[in-house]
C-alpha positions as protocol buffer text, in pm:
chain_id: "A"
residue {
  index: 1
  type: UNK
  ca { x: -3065 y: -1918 z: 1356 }
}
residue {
  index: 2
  type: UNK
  ca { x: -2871 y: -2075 z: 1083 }
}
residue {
  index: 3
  type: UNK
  ca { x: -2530 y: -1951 z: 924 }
}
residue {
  index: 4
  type: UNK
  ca { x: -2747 y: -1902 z: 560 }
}
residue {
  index: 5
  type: UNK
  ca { x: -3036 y: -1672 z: 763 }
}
residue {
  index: 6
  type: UNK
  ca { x: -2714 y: -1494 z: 942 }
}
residue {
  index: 7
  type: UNK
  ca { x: -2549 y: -1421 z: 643 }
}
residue {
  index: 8
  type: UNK
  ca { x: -2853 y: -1303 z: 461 }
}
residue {
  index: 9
  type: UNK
  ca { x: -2916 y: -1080 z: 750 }
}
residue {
  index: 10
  type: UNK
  ca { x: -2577 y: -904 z: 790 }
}
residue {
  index: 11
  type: UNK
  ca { x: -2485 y: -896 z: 428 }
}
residue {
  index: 12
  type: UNK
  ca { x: -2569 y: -640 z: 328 }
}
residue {
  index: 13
  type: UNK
  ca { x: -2373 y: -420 z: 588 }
}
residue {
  index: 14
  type: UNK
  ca { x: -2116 y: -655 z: 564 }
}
residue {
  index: 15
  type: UNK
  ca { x: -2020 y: -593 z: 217 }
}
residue {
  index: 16
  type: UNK
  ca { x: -2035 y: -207 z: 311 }
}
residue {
  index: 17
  type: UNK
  ca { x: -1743 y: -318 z: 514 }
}
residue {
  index: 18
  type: UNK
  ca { x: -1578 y: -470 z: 277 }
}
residue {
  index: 19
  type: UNK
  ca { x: -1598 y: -164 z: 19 }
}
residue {
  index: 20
  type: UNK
  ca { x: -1475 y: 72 z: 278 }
}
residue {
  index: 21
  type: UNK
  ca { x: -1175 y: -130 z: 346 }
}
residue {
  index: 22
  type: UNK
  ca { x: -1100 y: -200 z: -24 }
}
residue {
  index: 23
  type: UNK
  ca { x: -1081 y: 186 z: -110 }
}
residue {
  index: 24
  type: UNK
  ca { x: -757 y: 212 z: 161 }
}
residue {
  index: 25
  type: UNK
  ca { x: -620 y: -116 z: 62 }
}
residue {
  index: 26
  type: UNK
  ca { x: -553 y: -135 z: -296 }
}
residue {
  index: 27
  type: UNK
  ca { x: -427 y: -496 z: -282 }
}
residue {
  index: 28
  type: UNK
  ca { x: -767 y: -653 z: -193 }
}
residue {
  index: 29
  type: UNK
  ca { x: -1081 y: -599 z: -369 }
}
residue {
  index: 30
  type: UNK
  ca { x: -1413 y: -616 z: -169 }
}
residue {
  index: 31
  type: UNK
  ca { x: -1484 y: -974 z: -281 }
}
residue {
  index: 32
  type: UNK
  ca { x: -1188 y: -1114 z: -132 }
}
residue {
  index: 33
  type: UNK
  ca { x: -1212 y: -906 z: 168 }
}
residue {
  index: 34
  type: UNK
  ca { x: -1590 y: -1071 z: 159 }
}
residue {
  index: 35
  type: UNK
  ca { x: -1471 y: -1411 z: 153 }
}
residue {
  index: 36
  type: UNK
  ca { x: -1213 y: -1353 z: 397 }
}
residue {
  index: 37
  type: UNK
  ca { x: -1487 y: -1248 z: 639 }
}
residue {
  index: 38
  type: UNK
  ca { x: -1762 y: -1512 z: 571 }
}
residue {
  index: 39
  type: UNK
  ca { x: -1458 y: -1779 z: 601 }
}
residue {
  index: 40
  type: UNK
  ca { x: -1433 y: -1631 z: 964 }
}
residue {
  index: 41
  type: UNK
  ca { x: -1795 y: -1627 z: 1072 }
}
residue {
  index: 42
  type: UNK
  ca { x: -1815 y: -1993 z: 957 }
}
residue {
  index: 43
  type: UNK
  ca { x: -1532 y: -2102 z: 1156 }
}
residue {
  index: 44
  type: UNK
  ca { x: -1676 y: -1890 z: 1442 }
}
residue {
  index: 45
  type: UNK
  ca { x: -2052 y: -2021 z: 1384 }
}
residue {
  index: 46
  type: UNK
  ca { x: -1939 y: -2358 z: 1375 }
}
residue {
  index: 47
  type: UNK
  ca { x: -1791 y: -2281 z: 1757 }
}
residue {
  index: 48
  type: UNK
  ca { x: -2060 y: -2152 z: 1843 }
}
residue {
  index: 49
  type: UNK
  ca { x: -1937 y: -1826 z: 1967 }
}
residue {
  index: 50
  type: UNK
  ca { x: -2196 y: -1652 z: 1768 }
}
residue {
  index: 51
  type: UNK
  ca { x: -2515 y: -1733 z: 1975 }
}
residue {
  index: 52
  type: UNK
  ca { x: -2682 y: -1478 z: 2135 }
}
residue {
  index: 53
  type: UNK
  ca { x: -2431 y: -1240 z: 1985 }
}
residue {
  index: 54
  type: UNK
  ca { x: -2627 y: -884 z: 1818 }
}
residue {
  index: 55
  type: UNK
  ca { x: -2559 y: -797 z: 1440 }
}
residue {
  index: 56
  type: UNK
  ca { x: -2354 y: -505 z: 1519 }
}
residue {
  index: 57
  type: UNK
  ca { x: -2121 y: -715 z: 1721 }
}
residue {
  index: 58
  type: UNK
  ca { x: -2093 y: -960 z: 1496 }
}
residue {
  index: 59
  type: UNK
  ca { x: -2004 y: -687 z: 1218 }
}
residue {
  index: 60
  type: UNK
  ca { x: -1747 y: -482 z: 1430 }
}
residue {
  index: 61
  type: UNK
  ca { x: -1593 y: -799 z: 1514 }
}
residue {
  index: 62
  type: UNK
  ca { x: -1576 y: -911 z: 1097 }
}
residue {
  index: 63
  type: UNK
  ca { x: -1428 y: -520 z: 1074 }
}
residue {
  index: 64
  type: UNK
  ca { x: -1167 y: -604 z: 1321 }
}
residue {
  index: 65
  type: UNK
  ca { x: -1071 y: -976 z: 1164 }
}
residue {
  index: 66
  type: UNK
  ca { x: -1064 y: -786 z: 849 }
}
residue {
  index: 67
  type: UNK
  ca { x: -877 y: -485 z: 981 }
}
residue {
  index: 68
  type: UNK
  ca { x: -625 y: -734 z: 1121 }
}
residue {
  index: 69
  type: UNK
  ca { x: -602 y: -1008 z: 849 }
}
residue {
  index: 70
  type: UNK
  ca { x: -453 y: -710 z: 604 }
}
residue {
  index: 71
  type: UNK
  ca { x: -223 y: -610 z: 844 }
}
residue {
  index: 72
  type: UNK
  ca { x: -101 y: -994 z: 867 }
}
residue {
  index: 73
  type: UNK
  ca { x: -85 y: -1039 z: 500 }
}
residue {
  index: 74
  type: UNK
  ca { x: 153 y: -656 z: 461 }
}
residue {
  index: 75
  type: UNK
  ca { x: 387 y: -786 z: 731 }
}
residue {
  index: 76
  type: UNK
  ca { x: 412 y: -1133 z: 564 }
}
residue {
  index: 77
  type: UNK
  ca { x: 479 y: -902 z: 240 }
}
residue {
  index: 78
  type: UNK
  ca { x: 744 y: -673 z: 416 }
}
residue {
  index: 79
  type: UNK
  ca { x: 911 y: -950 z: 561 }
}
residue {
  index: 80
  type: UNK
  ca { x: 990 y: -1092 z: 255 }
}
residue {
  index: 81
  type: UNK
  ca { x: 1078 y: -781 z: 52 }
}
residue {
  index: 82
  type: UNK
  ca { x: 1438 y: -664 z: 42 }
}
residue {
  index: 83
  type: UNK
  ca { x: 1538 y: -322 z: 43 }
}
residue {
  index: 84
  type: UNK
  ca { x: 1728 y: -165 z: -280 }
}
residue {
  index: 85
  type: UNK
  ca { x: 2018 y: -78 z: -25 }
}
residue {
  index: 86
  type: UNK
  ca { x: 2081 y: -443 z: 127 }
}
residue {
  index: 87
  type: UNK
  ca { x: 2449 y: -563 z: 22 }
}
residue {
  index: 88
  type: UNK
  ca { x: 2396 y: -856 z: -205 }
}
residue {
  index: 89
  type: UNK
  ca { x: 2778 y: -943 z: -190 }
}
residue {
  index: 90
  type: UNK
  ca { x: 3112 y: -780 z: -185 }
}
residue {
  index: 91
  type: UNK
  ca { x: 3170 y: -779 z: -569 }
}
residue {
  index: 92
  type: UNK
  ca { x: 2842 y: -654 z: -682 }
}
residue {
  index: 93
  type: UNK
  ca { x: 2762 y: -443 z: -424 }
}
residue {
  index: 94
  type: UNK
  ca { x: 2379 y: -320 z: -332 }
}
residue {
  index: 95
  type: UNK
  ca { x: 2109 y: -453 z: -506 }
}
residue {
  index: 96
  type: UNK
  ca { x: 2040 y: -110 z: -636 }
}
residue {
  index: 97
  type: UNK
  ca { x: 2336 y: -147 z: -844 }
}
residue {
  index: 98
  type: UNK
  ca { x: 2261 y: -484 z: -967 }
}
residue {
  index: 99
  type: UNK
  ca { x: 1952 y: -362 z: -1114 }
}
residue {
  index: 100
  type: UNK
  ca { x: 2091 y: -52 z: -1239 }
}
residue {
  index: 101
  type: UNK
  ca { x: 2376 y: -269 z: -1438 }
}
residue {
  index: 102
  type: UNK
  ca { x: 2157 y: -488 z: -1550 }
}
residue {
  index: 103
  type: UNK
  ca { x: 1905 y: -167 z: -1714 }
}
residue {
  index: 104
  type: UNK
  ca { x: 2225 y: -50 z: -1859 }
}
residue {
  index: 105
  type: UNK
  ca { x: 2276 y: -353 z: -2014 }
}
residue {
  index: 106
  type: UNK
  ca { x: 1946 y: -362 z: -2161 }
}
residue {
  index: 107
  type: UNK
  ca { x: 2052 y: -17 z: -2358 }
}
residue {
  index: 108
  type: UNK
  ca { x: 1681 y: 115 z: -2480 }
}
residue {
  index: 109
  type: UNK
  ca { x: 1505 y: 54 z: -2206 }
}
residue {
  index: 110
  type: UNK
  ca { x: 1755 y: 225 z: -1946 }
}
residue {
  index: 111
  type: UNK
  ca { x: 1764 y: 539 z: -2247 }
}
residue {
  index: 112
  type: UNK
  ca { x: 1374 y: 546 z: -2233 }
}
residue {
  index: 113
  type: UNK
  ca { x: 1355 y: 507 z: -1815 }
}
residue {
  index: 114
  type: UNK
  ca { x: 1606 y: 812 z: -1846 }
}
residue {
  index: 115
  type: UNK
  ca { x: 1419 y: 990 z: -2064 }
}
residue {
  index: 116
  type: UNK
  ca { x: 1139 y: 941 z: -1822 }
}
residue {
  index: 117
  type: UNK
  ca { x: 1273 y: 1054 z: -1534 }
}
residue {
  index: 118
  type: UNK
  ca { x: 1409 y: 1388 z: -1683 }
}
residue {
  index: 119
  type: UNK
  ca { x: 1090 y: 1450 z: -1785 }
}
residue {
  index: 120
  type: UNK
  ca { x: 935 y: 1410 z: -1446 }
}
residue {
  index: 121
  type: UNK
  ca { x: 1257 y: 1604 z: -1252 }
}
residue {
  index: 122
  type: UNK
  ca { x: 1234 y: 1870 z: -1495 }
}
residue {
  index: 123
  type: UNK
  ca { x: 833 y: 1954 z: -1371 }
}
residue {
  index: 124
  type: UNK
  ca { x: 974 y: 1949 z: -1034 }
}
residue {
  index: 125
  type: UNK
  ca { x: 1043 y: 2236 z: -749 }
}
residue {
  index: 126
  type: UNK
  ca { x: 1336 y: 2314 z: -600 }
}
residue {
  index: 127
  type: UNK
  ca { x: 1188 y: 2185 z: -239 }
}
residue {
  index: 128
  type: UNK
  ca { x: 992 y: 1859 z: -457 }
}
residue {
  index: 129
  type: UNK
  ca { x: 1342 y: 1802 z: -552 }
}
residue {
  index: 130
  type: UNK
  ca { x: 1523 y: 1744 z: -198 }
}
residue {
  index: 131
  type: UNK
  ca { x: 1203 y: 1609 z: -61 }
}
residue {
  index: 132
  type: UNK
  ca { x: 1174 y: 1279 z: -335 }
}
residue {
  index: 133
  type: UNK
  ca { x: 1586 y: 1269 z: -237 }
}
residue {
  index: 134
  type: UNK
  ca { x: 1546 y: 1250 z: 102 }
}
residue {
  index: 135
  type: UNK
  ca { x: 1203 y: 1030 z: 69 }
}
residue {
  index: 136
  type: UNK
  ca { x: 1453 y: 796 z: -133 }
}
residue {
  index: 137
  type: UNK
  ca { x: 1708 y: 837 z: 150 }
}
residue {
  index: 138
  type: UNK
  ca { x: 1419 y: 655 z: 361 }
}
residue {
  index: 139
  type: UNK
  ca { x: 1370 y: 933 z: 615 }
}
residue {
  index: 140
  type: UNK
  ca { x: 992 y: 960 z: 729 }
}
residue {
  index: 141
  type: UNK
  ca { x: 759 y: 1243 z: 636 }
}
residue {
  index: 142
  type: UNK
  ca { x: 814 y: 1381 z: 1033 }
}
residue {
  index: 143
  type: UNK
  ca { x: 1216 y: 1384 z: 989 }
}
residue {
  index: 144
  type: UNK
  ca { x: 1190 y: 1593 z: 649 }
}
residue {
  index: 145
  type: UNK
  ca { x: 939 y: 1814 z: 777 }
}
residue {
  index: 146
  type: UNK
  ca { x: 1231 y: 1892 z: 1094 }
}
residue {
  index: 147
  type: UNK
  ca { x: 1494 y: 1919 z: 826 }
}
residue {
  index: 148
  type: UNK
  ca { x: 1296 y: 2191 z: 634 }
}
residue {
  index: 149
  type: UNK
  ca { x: 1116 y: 2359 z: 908 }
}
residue {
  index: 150
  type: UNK
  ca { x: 774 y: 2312 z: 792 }
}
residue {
  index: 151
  type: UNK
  ca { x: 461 y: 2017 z: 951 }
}
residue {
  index: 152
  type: UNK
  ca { x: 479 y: 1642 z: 812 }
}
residue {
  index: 153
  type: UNK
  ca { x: 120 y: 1760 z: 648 }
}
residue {
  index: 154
  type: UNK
  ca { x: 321 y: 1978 z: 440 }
}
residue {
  index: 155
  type: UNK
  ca { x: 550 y: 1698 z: 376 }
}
residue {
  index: 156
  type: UNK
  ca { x: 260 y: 1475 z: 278 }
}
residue {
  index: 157
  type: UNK
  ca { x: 93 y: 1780 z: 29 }
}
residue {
  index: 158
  type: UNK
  ca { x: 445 y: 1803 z: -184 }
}
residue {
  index: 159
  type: UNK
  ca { x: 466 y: 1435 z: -147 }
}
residue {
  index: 160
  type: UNK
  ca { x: 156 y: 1448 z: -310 }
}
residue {
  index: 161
  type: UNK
  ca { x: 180 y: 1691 z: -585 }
}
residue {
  index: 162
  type: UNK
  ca { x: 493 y: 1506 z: -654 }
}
residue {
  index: 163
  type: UNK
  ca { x: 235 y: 1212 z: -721 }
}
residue {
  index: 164
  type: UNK
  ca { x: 19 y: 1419 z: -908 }
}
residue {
  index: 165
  type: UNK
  ca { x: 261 y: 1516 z: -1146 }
}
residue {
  index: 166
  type: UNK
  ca { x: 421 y: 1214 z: -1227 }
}
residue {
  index: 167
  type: UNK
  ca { x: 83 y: 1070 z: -1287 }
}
residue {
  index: 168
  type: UNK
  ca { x: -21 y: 1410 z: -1548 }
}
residue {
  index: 169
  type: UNK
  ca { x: 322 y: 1274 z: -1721 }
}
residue {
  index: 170
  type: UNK
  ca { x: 201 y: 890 z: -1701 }
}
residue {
  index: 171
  type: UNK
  ca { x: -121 y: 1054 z: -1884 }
}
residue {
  index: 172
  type: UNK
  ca { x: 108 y: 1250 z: -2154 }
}
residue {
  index: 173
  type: UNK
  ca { x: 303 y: 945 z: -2257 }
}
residue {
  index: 174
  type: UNK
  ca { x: -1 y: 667 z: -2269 }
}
């Protein structure tokens, strides 16, 4: 069978992949995840490793390459991001206070960012309150659900109403 009459045949099914994975991976849309996959059959056609192999295993194995590739490309991603609290250098301190001088600096836009944020802390509970502090303090969704006595589902809801809200806001101002 040739690579054209394979693709043709697993297509389909293929990009149903593809869409699945782009829904949870906001990053990649389904044509690139496409691509990504096709790229990978044709190196794996060309070696001939997919002879006498079954649609299905062909697909679960494009699902895995997929699964796998993302992961690749987040790590390469977190690797190379810096935190807010890494010290830059003794005299300026964290690179959250480098940014945060430099917004002052800036004077409207650090008055309107304020503005913002009062806005969004005032709609908040009590308990939404600690939880985006501690969620800033980089504790998982497991340690604040020990600190308040309550599941890390719990955690996860408030963390999402949280969302919710500052998206109604993000509505309001637009």
């Amino acid at each position: 069978m040739s690579f054209e009459e394979l693709i043709a045949k697993i297509s389909p099914k293929l990009k149903a992949i593809t869409k699945k994975l782009d829904g949870r991976y906001t990053s990649f849309d389904d044509d690139d995840l496409y691509q990504e996959a096709l790229l990978s059959l044709w190196e794996k056609y060309n070696r001939n490793k997919l002879s006498g192999k079954t649609d299905s295993y062909i697909l679960q194995g494009c699902l895995f390459f997929l699964k796998n590739h993302i992961r690749k490309v987040y790590k390469k991603i977190d690797s190379r991001s810096t935190s807010l609290s890494t010290v830059i250098n003794e005299n300026e301190g964290t690179l959250e206070d480098v940014l945060a001088s430099k917004c002052i600096d800036t004077g409207s836009i650090s008055f309107e960012y304020r503005l913002l944020l009062e806005d969004i802390y005032e709609k908040l509970s009590e308990k939404e309150k600690e939880i985006i502090s501690l969620c800033l303090d980089d504790l998982t969704v497991r340690e604040i659900g020990k600190r308040f006595g309550m599941s890390h589902v719990m955690v996860v809801k408030i963390k999402n109403k949280i969302k919710n809200k500052c998206a109604a806001i993000k509505k309001e101002i637009s």
